[in-house]
C-alpha positions as CSV (number, residue, x, y, z in Angstrom):
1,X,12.5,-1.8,-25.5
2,X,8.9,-1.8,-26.4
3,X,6.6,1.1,-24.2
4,X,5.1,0.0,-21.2
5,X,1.6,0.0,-22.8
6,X,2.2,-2.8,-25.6
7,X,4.0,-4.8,-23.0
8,X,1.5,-5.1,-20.3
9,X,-1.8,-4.8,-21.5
10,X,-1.6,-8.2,-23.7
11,X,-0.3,-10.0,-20.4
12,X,-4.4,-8.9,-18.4
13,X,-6.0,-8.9,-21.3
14,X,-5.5,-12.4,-22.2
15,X,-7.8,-13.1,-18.6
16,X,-9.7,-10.2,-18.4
17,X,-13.0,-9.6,-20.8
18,X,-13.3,-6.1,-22.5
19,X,-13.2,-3.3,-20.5
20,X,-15.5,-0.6,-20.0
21,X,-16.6,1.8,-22.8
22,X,-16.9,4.8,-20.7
23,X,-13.2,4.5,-17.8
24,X,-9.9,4.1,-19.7
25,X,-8.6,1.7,-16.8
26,X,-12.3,0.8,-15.7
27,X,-11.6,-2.7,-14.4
28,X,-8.5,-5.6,-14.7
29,X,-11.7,-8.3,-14.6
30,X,-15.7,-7.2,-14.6
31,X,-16.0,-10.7,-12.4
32,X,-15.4,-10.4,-8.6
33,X,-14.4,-13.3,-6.5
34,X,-16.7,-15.2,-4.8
35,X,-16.2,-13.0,-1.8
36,X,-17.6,-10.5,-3.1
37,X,-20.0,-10.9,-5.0
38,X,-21.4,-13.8,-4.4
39,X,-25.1,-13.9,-3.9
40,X,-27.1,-16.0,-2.5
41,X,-30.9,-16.3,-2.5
42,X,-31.2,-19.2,0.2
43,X,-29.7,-19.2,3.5
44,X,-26.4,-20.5,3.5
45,X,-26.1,-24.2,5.1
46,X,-21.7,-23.2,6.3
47,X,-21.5,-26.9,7.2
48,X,-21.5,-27.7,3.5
49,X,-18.3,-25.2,3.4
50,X,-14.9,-27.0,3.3
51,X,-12.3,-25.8,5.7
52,X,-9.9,-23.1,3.7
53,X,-6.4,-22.6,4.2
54,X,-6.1,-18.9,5.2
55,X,-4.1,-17.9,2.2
56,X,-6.3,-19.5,-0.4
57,X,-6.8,-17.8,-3.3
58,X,-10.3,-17.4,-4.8
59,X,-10.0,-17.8,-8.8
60,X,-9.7,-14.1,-9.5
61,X,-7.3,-13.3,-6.6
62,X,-5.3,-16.1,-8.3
63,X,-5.5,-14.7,-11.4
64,X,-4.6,-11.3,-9.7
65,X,-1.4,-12.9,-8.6
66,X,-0.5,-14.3,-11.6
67,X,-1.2,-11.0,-13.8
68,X,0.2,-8.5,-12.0
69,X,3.8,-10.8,-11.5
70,X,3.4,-11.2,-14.9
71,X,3.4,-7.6,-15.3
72,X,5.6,-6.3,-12.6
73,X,8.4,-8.6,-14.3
74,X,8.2,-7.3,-17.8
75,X,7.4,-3.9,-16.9
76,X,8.8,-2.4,-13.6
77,X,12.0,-5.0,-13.3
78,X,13.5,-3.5,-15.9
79,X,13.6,-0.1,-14.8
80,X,14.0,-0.7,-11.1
81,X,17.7,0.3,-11.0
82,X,17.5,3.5,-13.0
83,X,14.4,4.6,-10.8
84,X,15.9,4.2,-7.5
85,X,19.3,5.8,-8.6
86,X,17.2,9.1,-10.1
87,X,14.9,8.6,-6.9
88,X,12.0,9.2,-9.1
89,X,8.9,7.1,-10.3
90,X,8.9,7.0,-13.7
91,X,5.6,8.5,-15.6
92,X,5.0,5.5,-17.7
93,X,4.8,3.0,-14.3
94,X,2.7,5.3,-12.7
95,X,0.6,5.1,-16.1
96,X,0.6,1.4,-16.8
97,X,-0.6,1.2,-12.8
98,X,-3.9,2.7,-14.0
99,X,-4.3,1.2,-17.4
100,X,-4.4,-2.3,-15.2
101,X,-6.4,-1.0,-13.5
102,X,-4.0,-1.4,-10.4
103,X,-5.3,2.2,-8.8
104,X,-9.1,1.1,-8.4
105,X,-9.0,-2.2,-7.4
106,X,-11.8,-1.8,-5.2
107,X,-13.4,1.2,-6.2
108,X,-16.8,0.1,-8.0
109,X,-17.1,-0.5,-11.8
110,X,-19.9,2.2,-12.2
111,X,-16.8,4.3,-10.8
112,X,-14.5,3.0,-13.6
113,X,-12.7,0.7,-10.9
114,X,-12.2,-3.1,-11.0
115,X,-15.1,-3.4,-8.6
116,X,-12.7,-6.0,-6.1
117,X,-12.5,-7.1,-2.8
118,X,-9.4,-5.6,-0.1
119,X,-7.8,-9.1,-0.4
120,X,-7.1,-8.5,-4.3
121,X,-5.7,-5.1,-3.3
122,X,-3.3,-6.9,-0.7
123,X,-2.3,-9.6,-3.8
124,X,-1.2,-6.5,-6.0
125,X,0.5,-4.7,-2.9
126,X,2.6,-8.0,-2.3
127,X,3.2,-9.0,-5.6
128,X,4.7,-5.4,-7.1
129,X,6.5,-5.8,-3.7
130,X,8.9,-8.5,-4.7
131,X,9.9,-6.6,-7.7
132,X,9.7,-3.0,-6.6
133,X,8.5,-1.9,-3.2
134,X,8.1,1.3,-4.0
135,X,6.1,1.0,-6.8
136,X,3.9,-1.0,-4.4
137,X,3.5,1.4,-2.0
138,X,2.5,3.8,-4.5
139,X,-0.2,1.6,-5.4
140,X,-0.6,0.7,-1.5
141,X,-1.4,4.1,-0.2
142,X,-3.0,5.4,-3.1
143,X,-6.0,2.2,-2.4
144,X,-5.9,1.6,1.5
145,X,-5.6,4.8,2.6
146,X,-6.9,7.4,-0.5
147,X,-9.5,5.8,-2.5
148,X,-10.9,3.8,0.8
149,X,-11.4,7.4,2.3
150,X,-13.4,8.9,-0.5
151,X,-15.7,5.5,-0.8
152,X,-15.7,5.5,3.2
153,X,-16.7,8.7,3.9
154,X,-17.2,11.1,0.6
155,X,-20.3,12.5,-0.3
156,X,-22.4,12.1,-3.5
157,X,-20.5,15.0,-5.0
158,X,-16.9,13.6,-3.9
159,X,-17.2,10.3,-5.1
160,X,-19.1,11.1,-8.7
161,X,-16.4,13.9,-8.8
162,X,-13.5,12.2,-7.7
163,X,-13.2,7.8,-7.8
164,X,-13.3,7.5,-11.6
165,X,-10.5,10.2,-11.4
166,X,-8.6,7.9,-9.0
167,X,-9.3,5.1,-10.5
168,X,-7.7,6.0,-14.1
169,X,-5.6,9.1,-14.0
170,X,-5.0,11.0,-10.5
171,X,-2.5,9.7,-7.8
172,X,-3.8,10.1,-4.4
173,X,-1.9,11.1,-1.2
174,X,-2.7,10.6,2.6
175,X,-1.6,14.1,4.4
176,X,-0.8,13.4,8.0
177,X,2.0,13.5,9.5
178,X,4.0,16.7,10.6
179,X,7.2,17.5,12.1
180,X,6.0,17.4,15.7
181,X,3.1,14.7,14.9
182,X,4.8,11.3,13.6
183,X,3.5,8.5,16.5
184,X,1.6,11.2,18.1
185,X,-0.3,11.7,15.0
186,X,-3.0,13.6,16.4
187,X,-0.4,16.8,17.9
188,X,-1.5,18.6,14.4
189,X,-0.6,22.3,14.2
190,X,-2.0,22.2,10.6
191,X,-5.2,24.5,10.9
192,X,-8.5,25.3,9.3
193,X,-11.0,28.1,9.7
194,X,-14.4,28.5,8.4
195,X,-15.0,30.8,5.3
196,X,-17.9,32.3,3.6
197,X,-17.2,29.6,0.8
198,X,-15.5,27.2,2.8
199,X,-12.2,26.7,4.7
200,X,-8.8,28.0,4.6
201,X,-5.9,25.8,5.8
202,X,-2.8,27.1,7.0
203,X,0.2,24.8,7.9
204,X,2.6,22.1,6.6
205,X,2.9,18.3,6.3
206,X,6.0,16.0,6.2
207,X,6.6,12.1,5.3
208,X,4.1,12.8,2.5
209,X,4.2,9.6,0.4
210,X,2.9,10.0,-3.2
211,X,3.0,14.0,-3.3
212,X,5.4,14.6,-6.3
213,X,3.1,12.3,-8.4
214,X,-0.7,13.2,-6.8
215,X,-2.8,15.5,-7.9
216,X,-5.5,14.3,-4.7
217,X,-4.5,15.1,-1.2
218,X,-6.3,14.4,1.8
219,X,-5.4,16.8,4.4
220,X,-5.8,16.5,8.2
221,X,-6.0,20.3,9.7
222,X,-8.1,21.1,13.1
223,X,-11.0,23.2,12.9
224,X,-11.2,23.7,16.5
225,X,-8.1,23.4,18.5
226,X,-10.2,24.4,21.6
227,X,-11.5,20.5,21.0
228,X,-7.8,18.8,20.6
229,X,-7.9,15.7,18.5
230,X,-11.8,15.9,18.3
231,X,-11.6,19.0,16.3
232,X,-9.6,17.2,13.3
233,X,-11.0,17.5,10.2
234,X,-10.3,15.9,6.5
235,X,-10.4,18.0,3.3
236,X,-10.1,17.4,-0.2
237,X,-6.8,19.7,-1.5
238,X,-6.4,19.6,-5.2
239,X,-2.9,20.4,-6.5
240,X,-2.6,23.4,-8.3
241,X,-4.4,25.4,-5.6
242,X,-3.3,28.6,-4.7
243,X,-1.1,28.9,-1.6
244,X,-0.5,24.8,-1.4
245,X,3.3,24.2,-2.6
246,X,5.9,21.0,-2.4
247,X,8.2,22.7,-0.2
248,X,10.9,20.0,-0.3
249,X,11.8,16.6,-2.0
250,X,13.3,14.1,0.7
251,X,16.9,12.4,-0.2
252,X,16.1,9.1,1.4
253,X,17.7,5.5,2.6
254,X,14.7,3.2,0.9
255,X,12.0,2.9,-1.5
256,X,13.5,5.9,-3.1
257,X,11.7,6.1,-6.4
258,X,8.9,6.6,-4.2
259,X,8.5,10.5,-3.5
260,X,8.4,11.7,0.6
261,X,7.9,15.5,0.6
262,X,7.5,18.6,2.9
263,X,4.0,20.2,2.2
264,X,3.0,23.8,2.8
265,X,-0.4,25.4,2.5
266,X,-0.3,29.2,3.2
267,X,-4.4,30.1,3.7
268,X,-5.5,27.5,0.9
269,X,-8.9,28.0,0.3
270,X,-10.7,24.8,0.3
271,X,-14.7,24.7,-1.3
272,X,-17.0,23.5,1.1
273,X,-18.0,20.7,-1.4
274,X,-14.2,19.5,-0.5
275,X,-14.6,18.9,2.9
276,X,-14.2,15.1,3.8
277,X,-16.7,13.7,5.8
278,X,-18.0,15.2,9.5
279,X,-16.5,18.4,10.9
280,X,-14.2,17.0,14.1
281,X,-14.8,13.4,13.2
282,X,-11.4,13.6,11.0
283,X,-9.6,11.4,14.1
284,X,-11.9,8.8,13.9
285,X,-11.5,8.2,9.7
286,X,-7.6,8.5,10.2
287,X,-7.6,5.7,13.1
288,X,-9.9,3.5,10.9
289,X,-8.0,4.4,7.4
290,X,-4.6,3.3,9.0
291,X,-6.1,0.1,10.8
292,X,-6.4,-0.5,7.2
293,X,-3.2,0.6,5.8
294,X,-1.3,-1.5,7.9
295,X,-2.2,-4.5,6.7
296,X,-1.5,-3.1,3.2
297,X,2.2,-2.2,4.5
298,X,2.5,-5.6,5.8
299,X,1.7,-7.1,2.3
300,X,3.9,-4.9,1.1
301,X,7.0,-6.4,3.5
302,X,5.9,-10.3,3.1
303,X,6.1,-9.1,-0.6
304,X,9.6,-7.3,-0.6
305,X,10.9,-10.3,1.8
306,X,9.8,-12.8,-0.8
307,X,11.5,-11.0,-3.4
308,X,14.7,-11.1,-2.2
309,X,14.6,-14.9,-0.4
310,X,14.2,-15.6,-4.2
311,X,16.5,-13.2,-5.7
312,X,18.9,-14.5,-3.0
313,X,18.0,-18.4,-3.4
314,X,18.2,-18.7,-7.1
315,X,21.8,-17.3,-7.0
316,X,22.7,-19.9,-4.0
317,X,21.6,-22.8,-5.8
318,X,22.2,-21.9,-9.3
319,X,25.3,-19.9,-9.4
320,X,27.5,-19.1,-6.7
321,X,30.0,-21.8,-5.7
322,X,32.5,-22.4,-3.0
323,X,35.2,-25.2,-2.5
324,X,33.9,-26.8,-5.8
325,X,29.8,-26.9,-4.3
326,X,27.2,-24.7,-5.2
327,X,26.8,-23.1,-1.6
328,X,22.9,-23.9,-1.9
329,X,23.5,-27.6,-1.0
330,X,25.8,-26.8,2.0
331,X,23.0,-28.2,4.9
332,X,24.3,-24.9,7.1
333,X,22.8,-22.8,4.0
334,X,19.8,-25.3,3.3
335,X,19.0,-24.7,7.3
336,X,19.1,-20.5,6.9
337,X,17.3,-20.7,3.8
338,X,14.8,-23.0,4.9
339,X,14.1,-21.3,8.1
340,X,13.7,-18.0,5.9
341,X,11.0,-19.2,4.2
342,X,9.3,-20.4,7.2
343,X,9.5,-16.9,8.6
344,X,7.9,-15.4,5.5
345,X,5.3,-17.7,5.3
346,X,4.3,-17.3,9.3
347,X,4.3,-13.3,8.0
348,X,1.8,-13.8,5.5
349,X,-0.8,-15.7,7.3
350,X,-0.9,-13.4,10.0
351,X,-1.2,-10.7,6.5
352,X,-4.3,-12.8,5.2
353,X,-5.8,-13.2,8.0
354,X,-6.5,-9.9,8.6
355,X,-7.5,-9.4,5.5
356,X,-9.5,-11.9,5.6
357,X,-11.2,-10.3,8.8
358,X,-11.7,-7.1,7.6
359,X,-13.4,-8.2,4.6
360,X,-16.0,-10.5,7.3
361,X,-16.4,-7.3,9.0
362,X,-14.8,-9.0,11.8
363,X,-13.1,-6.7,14.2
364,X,-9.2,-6.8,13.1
365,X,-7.1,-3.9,14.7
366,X,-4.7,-6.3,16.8
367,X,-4.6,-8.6,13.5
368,X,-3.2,-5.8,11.6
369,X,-0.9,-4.7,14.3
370,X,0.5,-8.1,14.3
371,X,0.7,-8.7,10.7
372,X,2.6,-5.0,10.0
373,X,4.8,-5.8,12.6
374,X,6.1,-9.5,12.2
375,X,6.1,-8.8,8.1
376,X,8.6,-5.4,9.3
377,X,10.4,-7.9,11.5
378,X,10.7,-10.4,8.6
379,X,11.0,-8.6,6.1
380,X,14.3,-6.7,7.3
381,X,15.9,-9.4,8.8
382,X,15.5,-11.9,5.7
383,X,16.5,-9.1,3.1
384,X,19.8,-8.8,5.4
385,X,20.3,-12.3,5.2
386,X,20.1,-12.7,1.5
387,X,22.8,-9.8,1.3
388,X,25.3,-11.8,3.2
389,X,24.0,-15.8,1.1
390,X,25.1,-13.5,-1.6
391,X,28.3,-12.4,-0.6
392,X,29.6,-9.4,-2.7
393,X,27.1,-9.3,-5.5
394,X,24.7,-9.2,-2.7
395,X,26.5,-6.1,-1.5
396,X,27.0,-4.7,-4.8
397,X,24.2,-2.2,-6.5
398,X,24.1,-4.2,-9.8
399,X,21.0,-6.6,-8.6
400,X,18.6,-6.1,-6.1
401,X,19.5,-7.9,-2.9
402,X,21.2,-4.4,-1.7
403,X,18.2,-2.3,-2.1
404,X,15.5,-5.1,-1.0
405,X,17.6,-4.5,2.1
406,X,17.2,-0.5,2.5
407,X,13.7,-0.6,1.4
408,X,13.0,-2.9,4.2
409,X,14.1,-0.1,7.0
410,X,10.8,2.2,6.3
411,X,8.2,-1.1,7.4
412,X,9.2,-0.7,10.9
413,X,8.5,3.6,10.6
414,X,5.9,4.0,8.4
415,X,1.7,3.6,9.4
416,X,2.5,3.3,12.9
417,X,6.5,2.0,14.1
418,X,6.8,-1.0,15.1
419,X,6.8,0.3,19.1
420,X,3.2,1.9,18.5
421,X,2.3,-1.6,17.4
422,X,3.0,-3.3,20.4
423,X,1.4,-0.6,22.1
424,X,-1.3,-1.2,20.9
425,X,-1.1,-5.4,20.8
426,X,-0.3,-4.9,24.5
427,X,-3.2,-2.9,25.6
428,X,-5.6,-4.8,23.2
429,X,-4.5,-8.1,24.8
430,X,-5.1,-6.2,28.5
431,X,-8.7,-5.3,27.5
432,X,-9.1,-9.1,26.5
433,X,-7.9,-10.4,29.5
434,X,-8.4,-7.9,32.3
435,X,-11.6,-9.0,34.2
């Protein structure tokens, strides 16, 4: 098989204009959609704006879509099985990823990003879902959550320093969670202390997504416990620095090509240049970051639930047959599939309409919380289903129904279970209607 490079580029090329002399991966397209960067010099009269359906595509988000399947087809399908059984993400993916410019989708061209809006970011996420879920979360975490934080809260030196790394070469992680701090995220035992040149960090992290490939981490440690949450904090780690180690590699159900680790940082001295943001205001960039994520997570489940009602569909109508009928026109099977379907498309408007939100600048913390839970909900009941429509090559490891199915288990756990978002649906819909 040809390498990944001389298969992919051709496919973004063909809709994307040269790209930038000075960023290897600088952008996928230099136009944005209209939603970004659209301009107007005279007030805008909205009752000349049609009505939009909420999952509307602008012209480059289509494109978007139609690229990166394009891509995800030819490039990642193909190595989907021997990834998940080494449970490791091949280098060349992880490569191709930035040469499309997949990593920077919305950091700004002057960066060496693509210079997108969040709803292009959410296309990618879904559409590298139905092929490879974790490949999409690679590419989820490492824009929602990473590059979002450095453009959100990074100073002049972080983001001159560190986007046009992110956005061609250096894989980002999101350092959170620890053994004692998963829904309680903000129980951190991870600590800082001020230095003459800094900080030191002392502590561990676990459910590290990204850390076997990243060489960015963004580490949560509290520089005054005295303060609780309010004395969280966010700091640039680099790998390579002394006393910060992978302490172990987690063996897991799903997404297995995607790397989970144990971290450790034994008095890793941090430049002061590397802090993230405010002292004690680390909380408030974690809430805001995940608000975020989730919808990103939710793409990627509406994604990974398409993927296998088609993976499972195609088979039904095409090839498996029982007592002399393909088992596709049965009306009993016509009625599961149908209804299927419906529950994936329900999932993605709630996904795009929070995107959607967001990008209006529109509060969207309950739409998020919605969206990551029904696409959760969805997304593992329908890959169970197509398991079963398939019978045993559903249950067999030789296609993809089987591990659509175990990937599907982490979008109830990950960026907040799907208890913590009811939580907070429920006491969001109190405030609202509480007099």
């Amino acid at each position: 098989m040809a390498s990944a490079a001389r298969i992919s580029r051709p496919l973004l090329r063909a809709i994307a204009p040269p790209r930038l002399s000075h960023a290897r991966g600088a952008s996928l397209w230099r136009c944005l959609s209209t939603t970004t960067r659209l301009r107007s010099a005279e007030p805008l009269d909205i009752t000349s704006i049609p009505p939009t359906p909420i999952t509307h595509l602008s012209e480059t988000e289509a494109l978007m879509t139609d690229s990166v399947s394009k891509f995800a087809n030819s490039v990642i399908l193909p190595k989907v099985r021997e990834m998940d059984e080494a449970e490791t993400m091949d280098p060349a993916i992880v490569e191709q990823l930035f040469e499309q410019g997949l990593m920077g989708v919305e950091i700004p061209e002057e960066y060496g990003g693509a210079g997108m809006n969040f709803t292009s970011a959410i296309v990618a996420i879904e559409e590298l879902a139905k092929v490879d879920p974790s490949v999409s979360v690679m590419c989820d975490v490492h824009n929602t959550l990473c590059n979002t934080a450095v453009m959100k809260y990074g100073s002049k030196v972080n983001k001159e320093k560190w986007l046009p790394r992110l956005a061609t070469n250096t894989v980002g992680s999101f350092c959170l969670s620890e053994p004692i701090s998963g829904s309680d995220a903000f129980a951190l035992a991870t600590k800082a202390v001020k230095t003459d040149s800094g900080y030191k960090i002392t502590g561990n992290k676990m459910w590290i997504t990204n850390s076997m490939e990243a060489g960015f981490f963004i580490v949560f440690a509290n520089l005054n416990p005295s303060a609780g949450y309010k004395g969280i904090t966010a700091f640039i780690v680099e790998k390579g620095m002394p006393g910060f180690s992978i302490a172990k590699k987690e063996k897991k159900l799903g997404i297995k090509a995607s790397s989970t680790c144990v971290l450790n940082f034994d008095d890793v001295q941090v430049p002061k240049e590397n802090l993230l943001g405010e002292e004690g205001q680390g909380y408030k960039y974690a809430i805001g970051l995940l608000n975020e994520g989730r919808i990103g997570i939710a793409a990627q489940m509406t994604g990974l639930a398409m993927g296998a009602w088609e993976n499972a569909a195609k088979y039904c109508w095409n090839d498996r047959k029982q007592f002399g009928a393909l088992i596709g026109t049965f009306q009993s099977m016509q009625h599961q599939l149908a209804q299927a379907y419906v529950d994936i498309a329900s999932a993605r408007a709630l996904v795009y309409n929070a995107a959607r939100k967001k990008e209006a600048g529109e509060d969207f913390v309950k739409d998020a919380a919605m969206a990551k839970l029904l696409a959760s909900q969805v997304a593992g009941r329908v890959s169970g289903q197509a398991v079963e429509w398939m019978g045993g090559m559903g249950f067999v490891r030789e296609g993809l129904a089987e591990k659509f199915w175990r990937d599907s288990k982490i979008g109830a756990i990950y960026e907040g279970t799907s208890n913590i978002q009811l939580t907070t649906i429920g006491k969001l819909l109190q405030k609202e209607y509480t007099n």
